[in-house]
N, C-alpha and C positions, 0 to 999 in steps of 0.2 A: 797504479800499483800501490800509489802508498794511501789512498783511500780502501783498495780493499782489504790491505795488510793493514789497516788500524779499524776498519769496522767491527763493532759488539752487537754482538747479538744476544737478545731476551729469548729464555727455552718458548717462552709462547710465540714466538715468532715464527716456529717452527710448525704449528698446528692448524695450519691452512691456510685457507685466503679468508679476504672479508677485515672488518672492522676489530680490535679487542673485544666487545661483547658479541660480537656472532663469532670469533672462535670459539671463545668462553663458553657461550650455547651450544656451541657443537661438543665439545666437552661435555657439558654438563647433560646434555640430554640422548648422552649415551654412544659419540660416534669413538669410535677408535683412536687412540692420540699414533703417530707416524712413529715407528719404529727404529733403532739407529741413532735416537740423539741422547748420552749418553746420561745417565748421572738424573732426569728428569719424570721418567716412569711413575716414582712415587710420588714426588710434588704436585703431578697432575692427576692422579688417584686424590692427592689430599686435596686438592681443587674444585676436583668435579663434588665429591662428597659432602666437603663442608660447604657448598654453593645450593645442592639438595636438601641438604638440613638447615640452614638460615632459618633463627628464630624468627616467626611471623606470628605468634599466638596474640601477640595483642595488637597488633596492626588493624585498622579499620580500611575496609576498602570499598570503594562502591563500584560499580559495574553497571554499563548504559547499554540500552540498546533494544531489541524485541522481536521476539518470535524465537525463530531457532536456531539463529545467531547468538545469542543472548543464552539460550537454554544451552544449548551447547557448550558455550564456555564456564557457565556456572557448574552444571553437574551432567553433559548428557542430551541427548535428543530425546525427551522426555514420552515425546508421541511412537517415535517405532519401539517395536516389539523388543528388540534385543537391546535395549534399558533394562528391562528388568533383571537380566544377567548380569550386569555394571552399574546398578544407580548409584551408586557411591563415588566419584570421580570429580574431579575436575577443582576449579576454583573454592569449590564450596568445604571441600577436604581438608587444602590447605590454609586456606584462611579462615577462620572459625567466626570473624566477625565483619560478614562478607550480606553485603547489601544492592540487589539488583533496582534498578530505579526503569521502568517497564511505562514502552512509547504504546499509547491507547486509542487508535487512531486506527485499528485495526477493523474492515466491516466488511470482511468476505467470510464465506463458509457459513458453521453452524455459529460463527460473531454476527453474521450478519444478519441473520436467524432471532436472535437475542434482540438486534438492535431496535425489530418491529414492534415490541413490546414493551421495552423499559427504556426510560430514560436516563441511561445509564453510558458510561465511556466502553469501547472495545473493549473486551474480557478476555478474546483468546490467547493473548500471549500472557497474560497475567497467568493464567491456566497450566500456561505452559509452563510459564518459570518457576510458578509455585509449584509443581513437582521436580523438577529437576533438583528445586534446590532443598530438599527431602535430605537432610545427615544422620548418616549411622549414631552418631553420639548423643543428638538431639533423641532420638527414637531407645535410647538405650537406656538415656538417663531418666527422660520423663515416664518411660514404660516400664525397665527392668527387663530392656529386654538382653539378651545376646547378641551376638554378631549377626547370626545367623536367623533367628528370629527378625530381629530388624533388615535383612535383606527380603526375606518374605514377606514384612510388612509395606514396605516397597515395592515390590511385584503386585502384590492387592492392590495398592492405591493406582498403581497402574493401569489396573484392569478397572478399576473406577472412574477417573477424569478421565480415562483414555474412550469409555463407553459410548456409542455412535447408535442413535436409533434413527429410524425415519416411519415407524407405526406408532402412534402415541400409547404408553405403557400405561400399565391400568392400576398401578398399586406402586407403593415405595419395596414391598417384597418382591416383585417383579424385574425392578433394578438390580435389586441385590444379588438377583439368580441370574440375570444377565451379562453381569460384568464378574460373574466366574468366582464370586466370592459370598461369605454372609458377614454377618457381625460379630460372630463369637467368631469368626479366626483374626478377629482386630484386637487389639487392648482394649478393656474395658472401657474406659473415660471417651477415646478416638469413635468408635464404635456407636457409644451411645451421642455422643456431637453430629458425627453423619447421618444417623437414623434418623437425627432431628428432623436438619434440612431436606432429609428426604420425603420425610412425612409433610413438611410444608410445601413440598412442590403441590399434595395435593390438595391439601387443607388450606390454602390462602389464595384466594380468591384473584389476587394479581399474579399468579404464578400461573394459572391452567391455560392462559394460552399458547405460551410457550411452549407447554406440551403438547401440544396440537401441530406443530412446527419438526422437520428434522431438527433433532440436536445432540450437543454432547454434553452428557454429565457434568464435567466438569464444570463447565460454563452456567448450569443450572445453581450447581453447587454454590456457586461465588455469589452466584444472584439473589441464592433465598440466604446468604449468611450475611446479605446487607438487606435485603428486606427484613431478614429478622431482628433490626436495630431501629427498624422504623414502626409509627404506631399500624394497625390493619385499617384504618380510613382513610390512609393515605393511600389515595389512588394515584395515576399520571398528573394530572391538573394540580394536587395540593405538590405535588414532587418539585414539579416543574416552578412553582410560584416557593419552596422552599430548599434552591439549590445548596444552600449551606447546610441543613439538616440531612441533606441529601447526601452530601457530599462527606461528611462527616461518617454519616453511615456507612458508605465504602470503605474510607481509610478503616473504621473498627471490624468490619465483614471481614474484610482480606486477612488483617491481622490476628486476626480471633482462626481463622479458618486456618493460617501458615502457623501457628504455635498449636494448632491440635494434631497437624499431619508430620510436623516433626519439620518442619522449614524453618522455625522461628521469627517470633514476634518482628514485626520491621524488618524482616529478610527480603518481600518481597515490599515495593510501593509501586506505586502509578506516579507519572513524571506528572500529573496534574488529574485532578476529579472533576475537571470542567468538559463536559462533553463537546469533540471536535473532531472537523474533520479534513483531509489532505485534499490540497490541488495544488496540481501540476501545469504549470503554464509550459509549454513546447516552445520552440524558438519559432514555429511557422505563426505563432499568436493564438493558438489553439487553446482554452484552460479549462480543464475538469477536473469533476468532483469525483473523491473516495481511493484511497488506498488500492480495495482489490482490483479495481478497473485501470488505476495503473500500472499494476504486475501483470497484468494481462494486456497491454496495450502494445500494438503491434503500429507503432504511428511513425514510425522510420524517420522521426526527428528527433533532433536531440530536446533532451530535458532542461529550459532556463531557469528554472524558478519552482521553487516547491514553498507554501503556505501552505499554516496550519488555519480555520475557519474555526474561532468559539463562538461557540453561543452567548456568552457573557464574556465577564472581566475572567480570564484563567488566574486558576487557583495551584499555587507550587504548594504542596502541604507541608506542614512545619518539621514532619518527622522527615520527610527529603531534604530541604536545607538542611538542618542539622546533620544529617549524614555526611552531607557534602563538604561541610564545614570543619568536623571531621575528622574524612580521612586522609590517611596516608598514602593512599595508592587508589587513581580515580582512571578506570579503564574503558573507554570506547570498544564495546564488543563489535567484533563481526556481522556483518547481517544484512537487507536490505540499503541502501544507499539514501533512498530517499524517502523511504517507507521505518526508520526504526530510529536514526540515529537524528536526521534534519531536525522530525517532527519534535522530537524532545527537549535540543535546543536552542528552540523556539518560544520554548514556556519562559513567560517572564520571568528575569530574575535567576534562572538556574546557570544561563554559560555564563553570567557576570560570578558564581560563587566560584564556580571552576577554575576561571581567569585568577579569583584571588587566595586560590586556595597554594598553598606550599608543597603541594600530593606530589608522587610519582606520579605523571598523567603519560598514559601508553593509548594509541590508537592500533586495533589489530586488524589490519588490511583485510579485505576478502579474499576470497581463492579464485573465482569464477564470475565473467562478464554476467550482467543480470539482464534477460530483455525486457525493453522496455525503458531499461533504464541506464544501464552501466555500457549499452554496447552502440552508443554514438556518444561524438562530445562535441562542443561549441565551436573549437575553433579548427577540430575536422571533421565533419560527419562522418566517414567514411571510414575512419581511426579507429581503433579498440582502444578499449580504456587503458590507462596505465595508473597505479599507483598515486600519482603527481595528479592527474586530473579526477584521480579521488576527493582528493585535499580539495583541490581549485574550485571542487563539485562544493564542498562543505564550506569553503571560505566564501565563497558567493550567497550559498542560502541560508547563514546564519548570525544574526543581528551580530554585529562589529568585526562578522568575520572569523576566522578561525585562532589567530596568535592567540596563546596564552591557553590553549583548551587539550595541547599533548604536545607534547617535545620529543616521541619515540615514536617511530611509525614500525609495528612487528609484522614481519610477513615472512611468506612461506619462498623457501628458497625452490625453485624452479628445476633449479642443476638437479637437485637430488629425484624427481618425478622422469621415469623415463619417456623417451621419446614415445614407444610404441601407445603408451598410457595416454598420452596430450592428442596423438592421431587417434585415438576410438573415442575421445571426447568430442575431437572435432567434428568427426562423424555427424553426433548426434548435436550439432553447432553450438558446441560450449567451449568457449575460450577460456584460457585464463589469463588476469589480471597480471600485467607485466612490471616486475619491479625494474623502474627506471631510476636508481639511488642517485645519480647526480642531481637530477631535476628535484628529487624530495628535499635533496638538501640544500639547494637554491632556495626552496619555498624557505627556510629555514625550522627543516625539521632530519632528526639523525633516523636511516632505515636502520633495521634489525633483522636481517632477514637468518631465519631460525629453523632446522626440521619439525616444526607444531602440527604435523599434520599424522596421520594414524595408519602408522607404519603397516600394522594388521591388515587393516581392509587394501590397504592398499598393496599387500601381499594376498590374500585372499580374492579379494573380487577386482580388483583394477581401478578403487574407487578411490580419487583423493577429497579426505574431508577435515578439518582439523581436530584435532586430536585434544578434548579436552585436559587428558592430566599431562602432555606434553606441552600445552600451553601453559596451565597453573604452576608447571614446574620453571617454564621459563620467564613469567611474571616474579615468580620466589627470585630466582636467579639475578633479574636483574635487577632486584629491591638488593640484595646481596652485595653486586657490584657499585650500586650504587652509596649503599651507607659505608663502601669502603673507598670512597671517591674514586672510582673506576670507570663510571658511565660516564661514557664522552658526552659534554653537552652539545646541540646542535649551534654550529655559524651563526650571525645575524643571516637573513634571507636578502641574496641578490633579485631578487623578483618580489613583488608586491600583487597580487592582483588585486582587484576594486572590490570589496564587494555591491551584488545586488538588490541582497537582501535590504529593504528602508530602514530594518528593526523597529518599524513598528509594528501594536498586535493586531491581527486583522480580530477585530469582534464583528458578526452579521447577526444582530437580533431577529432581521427580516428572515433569514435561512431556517427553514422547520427543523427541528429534531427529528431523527428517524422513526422514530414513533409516530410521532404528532403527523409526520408526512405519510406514512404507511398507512395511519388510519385515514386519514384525507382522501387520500389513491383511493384505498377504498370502497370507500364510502363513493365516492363518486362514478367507481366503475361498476357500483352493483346495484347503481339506479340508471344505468344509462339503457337503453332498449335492444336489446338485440334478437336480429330477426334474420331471416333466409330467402333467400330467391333464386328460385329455379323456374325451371318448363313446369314445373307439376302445379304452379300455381300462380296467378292472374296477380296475386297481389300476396305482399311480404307476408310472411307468417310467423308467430314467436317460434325459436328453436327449442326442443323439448327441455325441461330442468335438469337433465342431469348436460346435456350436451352446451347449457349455456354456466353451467357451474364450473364446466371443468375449461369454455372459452373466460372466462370470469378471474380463476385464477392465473391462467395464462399471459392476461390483460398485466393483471398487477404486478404479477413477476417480471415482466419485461420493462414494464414501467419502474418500480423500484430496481431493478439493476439501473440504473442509470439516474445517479442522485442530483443530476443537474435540468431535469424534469422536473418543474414543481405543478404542483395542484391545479394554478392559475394556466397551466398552459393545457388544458381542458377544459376548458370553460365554453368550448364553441360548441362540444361534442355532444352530441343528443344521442346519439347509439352509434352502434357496430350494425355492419349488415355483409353476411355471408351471400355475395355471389355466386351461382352455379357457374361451370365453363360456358355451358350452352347460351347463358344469360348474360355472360358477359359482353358488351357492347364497346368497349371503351377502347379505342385504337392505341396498338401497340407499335406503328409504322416506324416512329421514333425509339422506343425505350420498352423496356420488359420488364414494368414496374406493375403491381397486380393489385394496385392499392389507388384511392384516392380518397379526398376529402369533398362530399355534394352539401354545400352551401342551401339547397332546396330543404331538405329533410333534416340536416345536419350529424348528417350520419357519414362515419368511418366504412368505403364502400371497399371491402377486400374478398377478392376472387375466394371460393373455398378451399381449393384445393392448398393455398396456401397456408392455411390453419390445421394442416395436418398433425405436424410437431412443433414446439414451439420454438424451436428453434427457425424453423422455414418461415415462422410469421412475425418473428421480431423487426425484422428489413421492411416490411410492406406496414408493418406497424407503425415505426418508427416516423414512415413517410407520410403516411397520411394524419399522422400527430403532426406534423409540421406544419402542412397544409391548411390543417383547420387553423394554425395560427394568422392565417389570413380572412377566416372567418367570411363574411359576404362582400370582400372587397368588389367585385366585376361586378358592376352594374350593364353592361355588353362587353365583347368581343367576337371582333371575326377579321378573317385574313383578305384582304383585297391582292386581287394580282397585279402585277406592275407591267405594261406593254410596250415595247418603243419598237417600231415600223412592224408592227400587229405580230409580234413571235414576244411572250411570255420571258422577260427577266427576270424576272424575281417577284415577290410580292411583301407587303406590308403589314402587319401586324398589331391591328387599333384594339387598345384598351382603355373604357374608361372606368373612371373610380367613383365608388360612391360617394355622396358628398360625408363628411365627417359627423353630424349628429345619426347618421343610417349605417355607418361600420358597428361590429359587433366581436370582431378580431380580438386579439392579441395587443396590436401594435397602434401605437397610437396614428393619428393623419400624417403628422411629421415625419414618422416613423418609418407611413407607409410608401411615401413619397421619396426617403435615400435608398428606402431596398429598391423600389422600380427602376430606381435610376442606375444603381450597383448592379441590378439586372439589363441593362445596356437599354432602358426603355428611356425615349427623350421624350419631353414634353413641351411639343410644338407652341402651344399657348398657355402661360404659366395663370391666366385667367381661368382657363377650363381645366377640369380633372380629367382630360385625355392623352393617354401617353401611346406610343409608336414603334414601332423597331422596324426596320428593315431585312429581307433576309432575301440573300442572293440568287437565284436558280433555284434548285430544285434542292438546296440544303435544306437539313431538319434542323432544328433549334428549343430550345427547352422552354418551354413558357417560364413566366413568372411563379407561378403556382408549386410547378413540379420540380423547379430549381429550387424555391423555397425548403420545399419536402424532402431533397433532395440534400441539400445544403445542412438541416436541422439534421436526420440520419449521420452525414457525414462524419459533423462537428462531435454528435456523442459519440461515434466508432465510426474509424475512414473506411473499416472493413464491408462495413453493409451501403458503402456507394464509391465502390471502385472506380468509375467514369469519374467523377469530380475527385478522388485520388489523383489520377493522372493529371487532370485537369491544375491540381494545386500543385501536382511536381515542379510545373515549371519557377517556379519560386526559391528551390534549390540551384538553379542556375546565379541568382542573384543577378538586379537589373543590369550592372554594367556589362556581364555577360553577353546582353542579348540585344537585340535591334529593336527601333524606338516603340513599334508598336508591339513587341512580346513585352517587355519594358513597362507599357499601359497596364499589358493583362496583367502584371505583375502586380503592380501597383495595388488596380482595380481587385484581385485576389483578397490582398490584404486588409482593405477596407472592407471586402465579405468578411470576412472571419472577426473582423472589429467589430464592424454590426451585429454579428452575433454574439458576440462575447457580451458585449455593452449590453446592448439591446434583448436580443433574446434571452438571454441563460444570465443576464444582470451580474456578470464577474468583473470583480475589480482585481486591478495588480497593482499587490503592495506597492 
């Protein structure tokens, strides 16, 4: 009694649950303060207000992150249609001196499209963010325009980056009528700057393949306002031998290009000009190459490890330091996990400014498990993400770790999304990210958790997405609370994790640039031979030129999706040869694989019916590319039967190897000698090149060859050789799980997939 006859109570005590700054944001961004406490009504009227209005006009802020995460919280979803309705919003409103620093790492879509051509970094989320981050005041002051004028000017530039072809246009007037505007409804100075680089897509000679390519405007845009800083003789070769001249020319393109469309000068950067690119190492030992393949990777294990791959020494450009250095408020946007935020810092030299920087630093959680990525974790597969194992994601892949790089972690309060809303996401298997505050604040870091997300849509269409002016308002807010010593700072952290990032850079000179490798492909696939065999004829025939044009690019595309294919790993391949069904010969008793590699001809032997779509042919493709990496290894094989008291047990399986100056493979002798043996093949006499296997009864068994082919497929996508999927499940059991001899295959598993990692696909882990 006499504790509660002597408690006081603060009016704020009375405005809900949560922390001081998540009441305070539920105040300020708009919820109802509770009714009945008396005398308080106006104080928190004068609260919320002066919290919304906090002077920020000269604050510097920089903003990390990429794609449409990043876009989003700067000004907008730059790419859907109904931006043009609201491109005024978000970060970029209230902070007037607001600088996005944009992860380049990006080579799916019409980027990837780009990347075959120039040598040049990711461009699409550059693209992106350079329209988002489009200000009314910018556009008002440099033009004269109006309010309203300059929302129209906005709507055009929409219809311009946002432009999508897939028939190469035939004129710069042809653009202009396509993306639903001209020139004269631009300002005059904007108008004549675009018409330029328009006119240069045609007019400069390194620009016109790109057009031959889908693409989008936007991304073309960016490309000829940095070719336009270089001399016209510089083609790929002098580029490449002058990455500084090169690279220079970017940073002035972008910027040249952001102060004419009203983004302003250094509003947008690149977190580095040095062209690179992402791999993901899996916990199963699996590592690949490129961003887009890992948003799309359906590989049911978790993610340990993300590396960023330069070409050279990476370049932080001077105008990013400086930014960093700085400002005042340094925010970790929303957005891919391992795809926007890892990549960036990873660039030399930038999370060490952050560490020493004095900024407000805010991390703003995602909404939504990512697949691929965010919807397993290390220490449960089986687990959805939480908030905590966001961080633990970030403290692992990034040189020294995460302390010192944000001290607020902002995210979307849950309670307020109704239930019926979370069951029609799950439906369509979208989770959301679950704030677990105790564990963040272990980590030693204070949640925020805030309604930032977009009340509208989420009254309109059932859609939760965050809301970019209810975020910029709660970033104001909590700069507010802050320089009124109000923001709680976070605990030292009861938990430490290790990280596993080494922090060192990986540089791979040896790694082509995507150009340099796209023209390699090639070149190599439109000299190899391709021919047909059916009943109608005794002997191969060439396929007519338009039917080997259109097998030609189908070749390449399959091959460039998958950047962990290099050049070298067709070297055995003398042509493609389309089999008829009737002509097919090749026993399927075992497996229903419609491909192989004949060492006689050295011809890719693929049934035709599989070359129908290329989608149907990338599996049989994939396989017989494997295959040839063994090149003319079988100097013989054949199966002997095994007899004991004259009834058939089992039989044996002799193979031997060519001697070592007659391989023409892939792999070196050494080489070829730990896959035989990882292929369960023993070798009775370590004198002679003959190896063995035993196989029981009447079981079938995968040769060396087709396990190879099989194995290579796997490794770049588990989806195009489901059988050795299951086959590598058992590795999720972890060996103490299992008895001595599952245990082996475990083992023996792991040592396949090192082999290839090492060996084949030549990946190292930081």
């Amino acid at each position: 009694m006499q504790g509660l006859t002597t408690k006081r109570f603060a009016p704020l005590d009375f405005l809900g649950k949560g922390s001081l700054p998540e009441r305070v944001l539920a105040l300020t961004l708009g919820e109802e303060a509770p009714p009945g406490v008396p005398g308080c009504a106006r104080e928190w009227q004068q609260l919320a207000e002066g919290l919304r209005g906090v002077e920020v006009s000269g604050l510097r802020v920089v903003v990390l992150g990429g794609g449409t995460g990043l876009s989003k919280a700067v000004g907008g979803d730059s790419r859907r249609p109904e931006w043009r309705q609201n491109p005024f919003t978000g970060l970029k409103e209230i902070f007037p001196h607001l600088c996005s620093l944009v992860c380049v790492t990006d080579d799916g879509g019409s980027t990837g499209e780009m990347l075959k051509d120039f040598p040049l970094i990711g461009l699409g989320d550059l693209r992106h963010v350079l329209l988002a981050s489009v200000r009314s005041i910018n556009l008002k002051n440099q033009y004269h325009l109006n309010p309203a004028q300059a929302a129209e000017v906005a709507a055009l530039l929409h219809g311009i980056f946002n432009l999508r072809f897939t028939v190469p246009p035939e004129s710069a007037e042809q653009l202009w009528k396509k993306s639903g505007t001209a020139p004269e409804r631009l300002p005059a100075p904007m108008a004549g700057y675009l018409s330029d680089l328009m006119r240069r897509l045609f007019t400069d000679q390194r620009m016109k393949a790109a057009l031959q390519r889908p693409q989008c405007l936007g991304n073309l845009l960016i490309a000829a306002a940095v070719y336009g800083k270089l001399p016209s003789f510089f083609r790929t070769a002098e580029l490449i031998a002058n990455q500084k001249r090169l690279q220079h020319a970017v940073l002035e393109g972008i910027s040249d290009l952001a102060l004419a469309i009203g983004a302003g000068r250094n509003a947008v950067l690149p977190c580095t000009v040095t062209p690179a690119q992402l791999q993901v190492l899996y916990s199963n030992g699996v590592q690949v190459t490129g961003e887009a393949k890992a948003g799309l990777a359906e590989r049911g294990w978790p993610v340990e490890q993300v590396s960023v791959r330069f070409v050279e020494e990476p370049l932080l450009p001077d105008e990013a330091a400086d930014q960093l250095r700085r400002a005042d408020i340094i925010i970790l946007a929303p957005g891919s996990l391992y795809t926007s935020i890892i990549p960036i810092l990873q660039v030399p030299g930038l999370a060490e400014l952050i560490r020493s920087s004095s900024a407000m630093k805010l991390l703003v959680a995602n909404i939504w498990v990512q697949q691929g990525e965010t919807d397993a974790t290390l220490d449960v597969p089986e687990k959805r993400f939480h908030v905590s194992d966001l961080i633990r994601a970030y403290d692992s892949n990034i040189p020294g770790g995460i302390q010192g790089l944000f001290s607020h972690v902002l995210t979307l309060d849950l309670a307020d999304i109704p239930g019926s809303v979370l069951q029609n996401y799950a439906i369509e298997k979208k989770e959301p990210i679950y704030v677990d505050s105790e564990q963040v604040r272990a980590l030693g870091f204070e949640p925020v958790q805030a309604r930032i997300f977009s009340r509208e849509l989420l009254r309109q269409e059932n859609i939760v997405q965050h809301d970019p002016a209810a975020l910029a308002l709660a970033v104001r807010a909590l700069w507010g609370l802050r320089a009124g010593g109000f923001l709680i700072s976070p605990l030292p952290p009861t938990f430490r994790a290790k990280p596993v990032h080494s922090g060192t850079v990986s540089i791979c000179p040896d790694r082509l640039l995507p150009c340099i490798r796209h023209e390699e492909i090639s070149r190599i696939v439109s000299n190899l031979n391709f021919r047909q065999i059916s009943l109608l004829t005794e002997q191969p025939k060439e396929l007519e030129p338009s039917e080997r044009d259109q097998l030609i690019a189908a070749v390449i595309e399959i091959i460039w999706r998958h950047p962990d294919i290099h050049p070298a790993h067709l070297g055995a391949v003398r042509g493609i040869s389309l089999v008829s069904s009737a002509r097919w010969s090749r026993s399927q008793q075992w497996d229903n694989i419609f491909s192989f590699y004949d060492p006689e001809d050295g011809c890719l032997k693929i049934r035709q019916d599989q070359t129908e779509d290329a989608a149907r042919l990338e599996m049989p493709l994939l396989v017989a590319i494997g295959q040839s990496l063994l090149g003319n290894y079988c100097a013989e094989k054949h199966l002997e039967p095994i007899f004991f008291q004259e009834r058939q047990i089992g039989r044996i399986y002799w193979l031997t190897v060519r001697d070592q100056q007659d391989l023409n493979g892939f792999l070196s002798s050494e080489q070829l000698d730990a896959y035989l043996q990882l292929a369960q093949m023993s070798r009775p006499d370590r004198r002679k090149r003959l190896y063995a296997r035993t196989v029981n009864g009447e079981d079938g068994f995968l040769p060396p060859g087709l396990l190879f082919g099989l194995l290579f497929a796997w490794y770049l996508d588990n989806r195009f050789a489901p059988s050795i999927d299951r086959m590598m499940s058992m590795m999720k059991s972890g060996t103490s799980a299992l008895v001595a001899k599952q245990a082996e295959t475990v083992r023996r598993q792991e040592k396949q997939i090192a082999f290839f990692r090492e060996h084949v696909f030549r990946s190292r882990i930081s």
